[in-house]
C-alpha positions in Angstrom: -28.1 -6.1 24.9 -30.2 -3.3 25.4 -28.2 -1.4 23.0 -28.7 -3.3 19.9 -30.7 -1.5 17.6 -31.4 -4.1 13.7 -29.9 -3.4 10.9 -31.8 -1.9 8.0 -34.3 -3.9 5.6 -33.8 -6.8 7.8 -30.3 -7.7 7.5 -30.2 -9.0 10.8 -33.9 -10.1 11.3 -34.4 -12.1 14.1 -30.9 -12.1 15.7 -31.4 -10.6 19.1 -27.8 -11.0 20.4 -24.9 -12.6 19.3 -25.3 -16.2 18.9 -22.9 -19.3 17.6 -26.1 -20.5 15.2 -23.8 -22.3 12.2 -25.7 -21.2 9.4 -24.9 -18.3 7.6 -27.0 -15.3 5.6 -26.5 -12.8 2.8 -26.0 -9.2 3.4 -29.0 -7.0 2.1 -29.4 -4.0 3.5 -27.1 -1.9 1.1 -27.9 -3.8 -1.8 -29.3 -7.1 -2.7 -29.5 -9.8 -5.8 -27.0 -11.1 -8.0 -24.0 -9.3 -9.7 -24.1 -12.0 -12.4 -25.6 -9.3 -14.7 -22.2 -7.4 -14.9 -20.5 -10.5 -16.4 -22.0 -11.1 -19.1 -20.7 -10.6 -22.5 -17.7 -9.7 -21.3 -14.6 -9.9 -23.6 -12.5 -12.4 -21.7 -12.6 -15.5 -19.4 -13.6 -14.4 -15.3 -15.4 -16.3 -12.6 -18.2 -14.7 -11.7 -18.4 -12.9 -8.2 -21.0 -13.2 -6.1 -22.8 -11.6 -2.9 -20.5 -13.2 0.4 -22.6 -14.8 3.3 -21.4 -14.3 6.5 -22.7 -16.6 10.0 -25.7 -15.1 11.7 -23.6 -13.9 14.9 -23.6 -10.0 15.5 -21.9 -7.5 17.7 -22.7 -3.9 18.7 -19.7 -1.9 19.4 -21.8 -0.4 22.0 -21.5 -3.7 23.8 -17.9 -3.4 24.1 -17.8 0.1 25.6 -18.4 2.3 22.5 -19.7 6.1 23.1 -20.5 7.8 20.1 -19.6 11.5 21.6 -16.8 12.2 18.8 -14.5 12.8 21.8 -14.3 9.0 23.5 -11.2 6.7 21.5 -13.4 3.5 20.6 -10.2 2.2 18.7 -9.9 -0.8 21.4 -13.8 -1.5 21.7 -14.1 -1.6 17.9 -11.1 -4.2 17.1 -12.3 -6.0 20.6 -16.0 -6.9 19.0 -13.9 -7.4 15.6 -12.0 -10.3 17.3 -14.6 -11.7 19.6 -17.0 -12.6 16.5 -13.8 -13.8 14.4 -13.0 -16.1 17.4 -16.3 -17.4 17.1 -16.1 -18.0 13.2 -17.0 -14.4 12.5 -20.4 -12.4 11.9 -20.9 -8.8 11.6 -20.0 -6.0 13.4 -22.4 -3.2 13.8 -21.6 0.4 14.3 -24.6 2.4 14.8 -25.8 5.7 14.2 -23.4 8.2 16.2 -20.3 10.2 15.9 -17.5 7.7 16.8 -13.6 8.9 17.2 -11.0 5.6 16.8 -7.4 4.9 15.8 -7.3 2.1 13.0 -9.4 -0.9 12.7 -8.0 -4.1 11.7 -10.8 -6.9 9.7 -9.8 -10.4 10.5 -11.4 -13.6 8.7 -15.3 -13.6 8.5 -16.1 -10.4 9.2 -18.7 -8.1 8.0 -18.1 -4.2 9.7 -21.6 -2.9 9.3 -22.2 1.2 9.3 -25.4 2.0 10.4 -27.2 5.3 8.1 -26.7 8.0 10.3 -22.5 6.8 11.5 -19.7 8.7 11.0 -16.6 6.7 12.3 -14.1 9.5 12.5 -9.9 8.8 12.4 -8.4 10.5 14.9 -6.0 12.6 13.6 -2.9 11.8 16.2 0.0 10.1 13.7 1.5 8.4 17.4 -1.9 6.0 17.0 -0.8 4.6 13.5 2.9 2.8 14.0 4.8 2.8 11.4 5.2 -0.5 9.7 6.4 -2.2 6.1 4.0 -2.2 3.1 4.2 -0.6 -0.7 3.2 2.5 -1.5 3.2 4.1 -5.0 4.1 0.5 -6.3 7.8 0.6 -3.9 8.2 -1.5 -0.9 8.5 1.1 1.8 7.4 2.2 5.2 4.0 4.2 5.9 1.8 4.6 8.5 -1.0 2.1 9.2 -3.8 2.9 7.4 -7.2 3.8 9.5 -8.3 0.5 7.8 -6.6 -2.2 7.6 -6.5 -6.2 6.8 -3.7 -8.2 5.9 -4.2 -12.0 4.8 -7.5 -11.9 5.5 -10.7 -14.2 3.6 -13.9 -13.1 3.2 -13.8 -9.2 4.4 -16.5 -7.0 4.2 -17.5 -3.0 4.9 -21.3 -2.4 4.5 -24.0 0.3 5.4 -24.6 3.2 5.1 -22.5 5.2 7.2 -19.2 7.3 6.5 -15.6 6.6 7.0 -13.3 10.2 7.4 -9.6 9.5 7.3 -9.0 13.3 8.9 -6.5 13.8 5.8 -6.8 17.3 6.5 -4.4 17.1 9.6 -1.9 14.9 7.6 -1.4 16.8 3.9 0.8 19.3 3.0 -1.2 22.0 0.6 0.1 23.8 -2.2 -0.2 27.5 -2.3 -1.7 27.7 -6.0 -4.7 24.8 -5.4 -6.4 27.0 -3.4 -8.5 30.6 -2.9 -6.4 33.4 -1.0 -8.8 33.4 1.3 -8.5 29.6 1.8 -4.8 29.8 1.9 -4.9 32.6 4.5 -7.1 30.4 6.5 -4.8 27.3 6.8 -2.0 29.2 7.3 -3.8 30.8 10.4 -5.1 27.6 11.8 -0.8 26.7 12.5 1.3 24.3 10.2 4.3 25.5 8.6 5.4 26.9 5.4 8.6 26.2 3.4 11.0 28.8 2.7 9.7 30.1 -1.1 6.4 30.1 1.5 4.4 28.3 -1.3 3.7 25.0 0.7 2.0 24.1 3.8 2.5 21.5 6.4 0.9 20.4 9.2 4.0 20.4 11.2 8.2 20.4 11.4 7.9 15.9 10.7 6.2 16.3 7.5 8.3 19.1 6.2 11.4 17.0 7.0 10.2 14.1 5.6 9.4 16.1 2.1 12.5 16.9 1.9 14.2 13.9 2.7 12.2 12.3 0.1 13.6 14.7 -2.4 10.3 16.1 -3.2 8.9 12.5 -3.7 6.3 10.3 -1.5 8.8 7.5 -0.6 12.3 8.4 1.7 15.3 6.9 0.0 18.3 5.4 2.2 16.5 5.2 5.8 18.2 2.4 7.7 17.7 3.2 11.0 13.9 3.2 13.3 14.8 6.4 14.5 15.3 7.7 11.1 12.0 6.8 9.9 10.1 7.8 13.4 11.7 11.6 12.5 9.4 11.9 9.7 6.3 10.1 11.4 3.5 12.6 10.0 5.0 12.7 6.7 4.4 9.0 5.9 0.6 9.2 4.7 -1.2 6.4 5.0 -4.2 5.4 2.5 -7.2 5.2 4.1 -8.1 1.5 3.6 -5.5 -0.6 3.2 -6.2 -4.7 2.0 -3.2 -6.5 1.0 -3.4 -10.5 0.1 -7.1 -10.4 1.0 -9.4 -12.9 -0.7 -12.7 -11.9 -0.6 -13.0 -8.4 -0.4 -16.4 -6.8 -0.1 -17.8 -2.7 -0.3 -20.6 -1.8 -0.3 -22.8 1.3 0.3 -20.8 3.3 2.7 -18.7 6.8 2.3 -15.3 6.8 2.3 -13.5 10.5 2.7 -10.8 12.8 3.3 -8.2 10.3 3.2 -5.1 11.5 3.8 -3.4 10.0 0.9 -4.9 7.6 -1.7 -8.4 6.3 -0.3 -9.0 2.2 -1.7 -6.1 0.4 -2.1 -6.3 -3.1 -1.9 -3.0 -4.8 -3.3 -2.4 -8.3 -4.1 -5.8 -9.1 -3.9 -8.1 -11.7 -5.4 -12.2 -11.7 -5.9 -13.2 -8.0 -4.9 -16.5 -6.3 -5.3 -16.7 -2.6 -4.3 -20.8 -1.2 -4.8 -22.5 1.8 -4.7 -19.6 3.3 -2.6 -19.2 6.8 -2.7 -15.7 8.0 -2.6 -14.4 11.8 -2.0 -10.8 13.6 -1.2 -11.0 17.1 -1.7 -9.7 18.5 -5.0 -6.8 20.0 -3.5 -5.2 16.5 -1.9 -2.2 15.7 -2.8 -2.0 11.7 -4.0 -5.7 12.0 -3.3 -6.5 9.1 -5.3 -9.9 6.8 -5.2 -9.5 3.9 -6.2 -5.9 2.3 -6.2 -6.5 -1.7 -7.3 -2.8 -2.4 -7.5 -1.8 -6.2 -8.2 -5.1 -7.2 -7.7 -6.8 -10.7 -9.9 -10.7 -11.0 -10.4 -12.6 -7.5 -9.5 -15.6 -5.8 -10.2 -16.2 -2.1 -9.5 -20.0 -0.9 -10.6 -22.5 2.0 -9.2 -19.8 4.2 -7.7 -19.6 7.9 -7.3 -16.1 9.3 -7.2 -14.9 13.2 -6.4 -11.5 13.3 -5.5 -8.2 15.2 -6.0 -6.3 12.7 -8.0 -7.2 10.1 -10.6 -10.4 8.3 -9.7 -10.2 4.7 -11.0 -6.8 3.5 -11.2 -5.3 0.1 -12.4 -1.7 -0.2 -10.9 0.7 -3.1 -10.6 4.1 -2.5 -9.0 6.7 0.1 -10.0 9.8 0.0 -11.5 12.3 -3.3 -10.5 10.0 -3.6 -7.0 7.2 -4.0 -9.1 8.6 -6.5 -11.9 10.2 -8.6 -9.0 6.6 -8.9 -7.0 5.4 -9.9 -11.1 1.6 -9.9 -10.0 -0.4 -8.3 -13.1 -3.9 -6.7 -12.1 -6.3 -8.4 -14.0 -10.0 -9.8 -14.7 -11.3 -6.4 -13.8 -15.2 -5.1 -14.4 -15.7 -1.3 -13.8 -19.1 -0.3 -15.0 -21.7 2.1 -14.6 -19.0 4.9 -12.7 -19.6 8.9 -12.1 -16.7 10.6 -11.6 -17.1 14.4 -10.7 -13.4 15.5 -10.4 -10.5 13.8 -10.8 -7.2 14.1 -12.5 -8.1 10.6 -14.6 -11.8 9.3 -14.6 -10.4 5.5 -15.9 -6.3 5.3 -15.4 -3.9 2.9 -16.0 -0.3 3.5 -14.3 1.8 5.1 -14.3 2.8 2.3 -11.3 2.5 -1.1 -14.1 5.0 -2.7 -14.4 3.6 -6.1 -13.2 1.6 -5.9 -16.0 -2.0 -5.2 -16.5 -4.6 -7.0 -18.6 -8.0 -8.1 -19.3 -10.0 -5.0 -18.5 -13.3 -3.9 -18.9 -14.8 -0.5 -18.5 -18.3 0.6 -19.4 -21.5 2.7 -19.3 -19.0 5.8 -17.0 -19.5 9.3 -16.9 -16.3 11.6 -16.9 -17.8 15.3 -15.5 -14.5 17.6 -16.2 -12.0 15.1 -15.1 -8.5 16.8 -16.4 -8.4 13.2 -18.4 -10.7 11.1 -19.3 -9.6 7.8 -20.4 -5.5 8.1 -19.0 -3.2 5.5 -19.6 0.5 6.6 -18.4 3.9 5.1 -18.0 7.7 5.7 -18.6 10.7 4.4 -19.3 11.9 2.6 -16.6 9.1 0.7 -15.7 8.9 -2.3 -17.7 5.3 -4.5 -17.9 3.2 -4.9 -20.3 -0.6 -3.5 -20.7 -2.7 -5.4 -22.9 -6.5 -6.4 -23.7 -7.9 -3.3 -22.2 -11.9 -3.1 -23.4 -13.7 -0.1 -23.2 -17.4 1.0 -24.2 -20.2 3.5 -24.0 -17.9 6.3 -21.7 -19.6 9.5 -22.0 -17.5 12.6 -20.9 -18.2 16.8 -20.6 -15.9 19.8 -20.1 -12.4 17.4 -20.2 -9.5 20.5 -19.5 -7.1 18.2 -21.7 -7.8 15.0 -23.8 -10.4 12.8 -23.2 -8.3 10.1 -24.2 -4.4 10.4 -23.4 -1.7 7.8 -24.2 1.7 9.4 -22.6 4.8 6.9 -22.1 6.7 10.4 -20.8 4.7 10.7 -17.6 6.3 13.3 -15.3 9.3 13.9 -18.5 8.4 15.4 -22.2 9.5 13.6 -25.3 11.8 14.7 -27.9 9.3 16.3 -29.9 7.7 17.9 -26.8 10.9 19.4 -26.1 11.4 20.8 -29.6 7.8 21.9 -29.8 8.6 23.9 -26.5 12.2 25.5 -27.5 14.1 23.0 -25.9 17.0 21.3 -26.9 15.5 17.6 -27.6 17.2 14.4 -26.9 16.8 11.8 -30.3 19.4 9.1 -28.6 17.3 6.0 -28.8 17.6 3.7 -26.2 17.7 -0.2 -26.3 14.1 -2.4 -25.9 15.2 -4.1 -22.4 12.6 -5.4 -18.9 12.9 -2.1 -18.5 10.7 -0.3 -21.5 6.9 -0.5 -21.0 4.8 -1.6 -23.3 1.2 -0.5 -24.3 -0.9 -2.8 -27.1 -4.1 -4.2 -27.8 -6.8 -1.7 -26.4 -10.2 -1.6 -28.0 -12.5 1.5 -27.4 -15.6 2.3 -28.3 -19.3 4.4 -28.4 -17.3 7.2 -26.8 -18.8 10.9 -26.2 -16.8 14.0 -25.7 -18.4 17.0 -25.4 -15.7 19.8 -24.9 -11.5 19.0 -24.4 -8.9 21.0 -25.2 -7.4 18.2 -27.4 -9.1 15.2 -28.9 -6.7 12.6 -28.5 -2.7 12.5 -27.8 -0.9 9.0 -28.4 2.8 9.9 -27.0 4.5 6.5 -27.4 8.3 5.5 -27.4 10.0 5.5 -30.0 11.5 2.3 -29.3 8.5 0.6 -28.3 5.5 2.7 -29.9 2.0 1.7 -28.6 0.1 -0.8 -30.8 -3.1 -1.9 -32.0 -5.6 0.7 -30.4 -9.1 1.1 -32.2 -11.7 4.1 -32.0 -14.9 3.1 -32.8 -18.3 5.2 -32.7 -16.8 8.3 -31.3 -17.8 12.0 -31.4 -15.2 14.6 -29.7 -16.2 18.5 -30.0 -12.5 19.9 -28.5 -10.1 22.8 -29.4 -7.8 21.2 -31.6 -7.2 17.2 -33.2 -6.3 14.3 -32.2 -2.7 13.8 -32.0 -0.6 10.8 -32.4 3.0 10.4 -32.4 5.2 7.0 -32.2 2.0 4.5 -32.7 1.5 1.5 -34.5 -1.4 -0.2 -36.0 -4.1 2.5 -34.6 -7.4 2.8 -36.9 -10.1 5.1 -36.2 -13.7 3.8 -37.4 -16.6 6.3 -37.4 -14.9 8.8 -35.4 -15.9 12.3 -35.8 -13.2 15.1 -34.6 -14.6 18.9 -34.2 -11.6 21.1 -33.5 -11.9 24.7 -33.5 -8.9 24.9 -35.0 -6.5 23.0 -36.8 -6.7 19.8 -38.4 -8.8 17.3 -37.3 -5.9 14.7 -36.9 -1.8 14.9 -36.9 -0.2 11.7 -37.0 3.8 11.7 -36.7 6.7 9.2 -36.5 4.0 6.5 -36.8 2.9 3.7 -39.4 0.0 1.3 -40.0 -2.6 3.9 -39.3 -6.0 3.5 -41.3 -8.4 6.3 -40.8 -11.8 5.7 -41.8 -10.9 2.2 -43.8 -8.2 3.9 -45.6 -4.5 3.2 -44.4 -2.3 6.1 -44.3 1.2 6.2 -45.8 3.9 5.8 -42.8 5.2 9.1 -41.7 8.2 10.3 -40.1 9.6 13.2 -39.7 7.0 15.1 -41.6 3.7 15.3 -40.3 0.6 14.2 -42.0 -2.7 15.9 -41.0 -6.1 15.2 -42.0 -8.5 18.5 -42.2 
C-alpha cells in the first residue's frame, strides 16, 4: 500500500495496511483524554460519554481508486473502502491530504472516516447524484435529497481529522436580493440562475423556483403524491449536509464542516453523541443555514466548537406540529459548553420545531459575538410539547442587534399587543389550553454578560399558557431600552442590572408572580408596570 501515508500524532501507529487484528484503539489525533470533565456538576442525571474505540483495521481511499484532482468522482471508491472495513468489523477510513470531488458518503457500523489536515472532500454539486428519498426535515416527515453525509441505523459512527467537508450549498440556495452587496447581487445574477418576477430572489435554476412555489413560500411541498411530482422540483429539495438519523454512537471531532446547502449537523433520533472542536460555517446569507440541528436526540454533549453561519447556531429541535407529537421523542440529556458563535441568527436556540418536548439542558462558559439573538427560545401555537429544566450559566455576549435573551411563543405571527403596539387591529379571542399549545417553564439562567442589544430581555408568552418559572441571576445587560415581559408567570430577577438608554429599565404586562430584586410585584394587567 504504497499510498498509505499515518495518521497524525500516531493514531494509527504501527498499522501498515489493513489488517483483521481483534483488538481495538482510541482515536487521538484530533483530540485525546476523557470528556468526563464536562459532566460534572451537572444539574440532572446523564451517563457519561466517552472517547469510542474503533478495531485497528485501516483503509486509504487511495487504495480503492481515489485521485484527489478535484475533477475525478471518488463517490464509489469512498463508500467501497467504507464497506470493505465494516465487512470486516470496521476500522477507519482515511482520506488524505488532497482535493477530492464525491457524491454522498454513507457510514455503516464501526466506522471511523478520518480527514487527513490538508483534505478538502468537496460535494459535487449535480442534484441527479443525491435521489430523492423519505426523511424529516424542519420537524415534518417529507422528502429531501440525500444528504452529502449520511448514516441511517448505524452504531458507533465517527468523522475525525482535520480536514474540511464543503456541501457546494452555493449551487443549491436561492438568495435574496436584500442579504447581499449590489455588487454581489450583480455577480450571481451574472454567473446564470434565475430571478422571480418582483426580480428580488435568485435561483439556481427553473426546479428550485418551481418547487418554492409549490411549497407556498415554505421548505416542505404540500400534496405531492406522485414520483414524478417530486422529481419536478429535484434541486429545490435541500438536503442538510450530514444527515444521522437513529444512530447510536455518534462521534465529531476536529474537522470543518461548510457551505451546506441547507442546515449543516442534523442528527435526529439519536442517542450518545459527542461533536468536538468542529468548526462549522454557512455563509450569512443562507437561507435555513443552520449549524447545529440536534432534533429528537437523548444523551449529547457539544463543547470546543466554533460556529459562523447564516441561521441559528446551536439549536435544540424535536418534531413539529402533529408529526412531531406523534414521533413523541423529546431531545434531552444535552451538554453544550465552552461554544463561540460569530454570526448567527440564535447563538443557543430552542425551537421553534419542539413539540416532542425538550428537557434537561445544559449550556455554559459560550460566547455570542453579534448573534441577532442570544439566548432564543421560540415556539407557536400549534405545536404542542413541553420545554422544561433548561440550565444555563456563565454566557458572555457583545453587539446582540435584538435581545440577548428572547422568549417569543409568536414565532413567524405578532401577538395581540404587538399588533396594537404596531396600529393593527389585535385579536384578544383566547383560545382553549389543548396538545396543541406549547408550553415553556422551569429555565434557570445565570452569570450572564451583555454588552450592547437593542433590548434587554422580551418574554412574549401566551396568554393561555404564559411561560413560567424563569430566573435571572448575576446578570449585567448595557442595551437600548428594558427588559420586557408580557404573559409570564413566576419570573424573578436576582442581581440583575439593566442599562437602557432610554426608558425604563423593566416593563412587565399581563403577568403575575414576578419578584424583582426579592421584592414581588403586584400582578398587572392591562396596565403596565415599569421599574426605572
Amino acid at each position: 500500500m504504497k499510498h498509505l501515508k499515518l495518521l497524525s500524532l500516531g493514531l494509527l501507529t504501527g498499522l501498515l495496511s489493513v489488517s483483521c487484528h481483534s483488538h481495538t484503539t482510541q482515536i487521538s489525533d484530533s483530540g485525546s483524554g476523557s470528556f468526563k470533565s464536562y459532566f460534572e456538576n451537572v444539574p440532572f442525571e446523564m451517563k457519561v460519554l466517552e472517547r469510542p474505540e474503533f478495531p485497528n483495521r485501516i483503509a486509504n481511499i487511495l487504495d480503492y481508486g481515489a485521485v484527489n484532482n478535484g475533477i475525478t468522482l471518488n463517490t464509489e471508491a469512498i463508500n467501497r473502502a467504507i464497506q470493505d472495513i465494516a465487512q470486516k468489523g470496521g476500522g477507519t477510513v482515511v482520506i488524505p491530504e488532497g482535493i477530492w470531488n464525491t457524491g454522498p458518503i454513507t457510514l455503516m457500523d464501526n466506522i471511523n472516516l478520518h480527514a487527513e489536515a490538508n483534505s478538502l472532500i468537496i460535494f459535487d454539486p449535480n442534484p441527479e447524484l443525491y435521489p430523492i428519498i423519505e426523511t424529516s426535515f424542519e420537524g415534518l416527515n417529507t422528502r429531501r435529497s440525500t444528504s452529502p453525509i449520511n448514516a441511517k441505523g448505524a452504531t458507533n459512527i465517527a468523522i475525525t481529522g482535520k480536514g474540511v467537508f464543503d456541501g457546494s450549498g452555493d449551487a443549491w440556495r436561492f438568495v435574496k436580493k436584500g442579504k447581499l452587496t449590489s455588487s454581489q447581487w450583480n455577480a450571481l445574477v451574472a454567473s446564470g440562475g434565475i430571478l422571480n418576477e418582483k426580480k428580488d430572489t435568485w435561483y439556481p435554476s427553473e426546479q428550485s423556483m418551481l418547487g418554492h412555489k409549490i411549497s407556498d413560500s415554505f421548505n416542505n411541498p404540500q400534496n405531492l403524491k406522485e414520483d414524478a411530482e417530486w422529481e419536478a422540483i429535484h434541486h429545490w429539495l435541500r438536503p442538510v449536509l450530514l444527515s444521522f438519523v437513529k444512530c447510536k454512537g455518534v462521534f465529531l471531532e476536529g474537522v470543518t464542516f461548510r457551505n451546506s446547502p441547507a442546515w449543516c449537523l442534523h442528527p435526529l433520533s439519536c442517542e450518545d453523541v459527542i461533536l468536538s472542536d468542529l468548526k462549522i460555517f454557512n455563509p450569512w446569507y443562507s437561507q435555513n443555514g443552520d449549524g447545529l440541528d440536534l432534533e429528537s436526540c437523548k444523551n449529547a454533549l457539544i463543547v470546543n466548537c466554533l460556529f459562523d453561519v447564516g441561521d441559528d447556531a446551536m439549536c435544540i429541535k424535536s418534531g413539529k406540529d402533529k408529526d412531531g407529537r406523534d414521533r413523541n421523542e423529546p431531545c434531552e440529556n444535552v451538554i453544550l459548553k465552552n461554544n463561540v458563535v460569530l454570526h448567527g441568527h440564535g447563538g443557543f436556540v430552542v425551537g421553534s420545531e419542539m413539540s416532542g418536548g425538550v428537557k434537561n439542558i445544559h449550556v455554559a462558559d459560550c460566547l455570542f459575538l453579534g448573534t441577532d439573538v442570544g439566548l432564543r427560545f421560540k415556539s407557536t401555537r400549534g405545536r404542542g410539547g413541553v420545554v422544561e429544566n433548561i440550565w444555563i450559566e456563565n454566557i458572555n455576549m457583545v453587539d446582540i442587534p435584538t435581545e440577548p435573551l428572547l422568549f417569543d411563543l409568536f414565532y413567524s405571527g405578532k401577538s395581540a399587543m404587538e399588533d396594537l403596539e404596531e396600529g393593527r387591529e389585535a385579536n384578544f379571542d383566547l383560545p382553549p389550553v389543548t396538545e396543541e399549545t406549547p408550553s415553556f417553564r422551569n429555565i434557570f439562567i445565570k452569570d450572564v454578560k451583555c454588552k450592547g442589544a437593542r433590548r434587554a430581555m422580551f418574554f412574549n408568552g401566551l396568554p393561555e399558557m404564559k411561560i413560567q418559572n424563569i430566573q435571572v441571576e448575576n446578570a449585567i445587560i448595557t442595551s437600548r431600552f428594558g427588559a420586557e415581559l408580557v404573559h409570564a408567570s413566576g419570573v424573578i430577577l436576582k442581581n440583575v442590572q439593566i442599562l437602557p438608554e432610554e426608558g425604563p429599565k423593566v416593563k412587565i404586562q399581563y403577568s403575575n408572580d414576578v419578584t424583582i430584586e426579592g421584592e414581588k410585584l403586584p400582578d398587572s394587567e392591562k396596565t403596565a408596570i415599569e421599574i426605572k
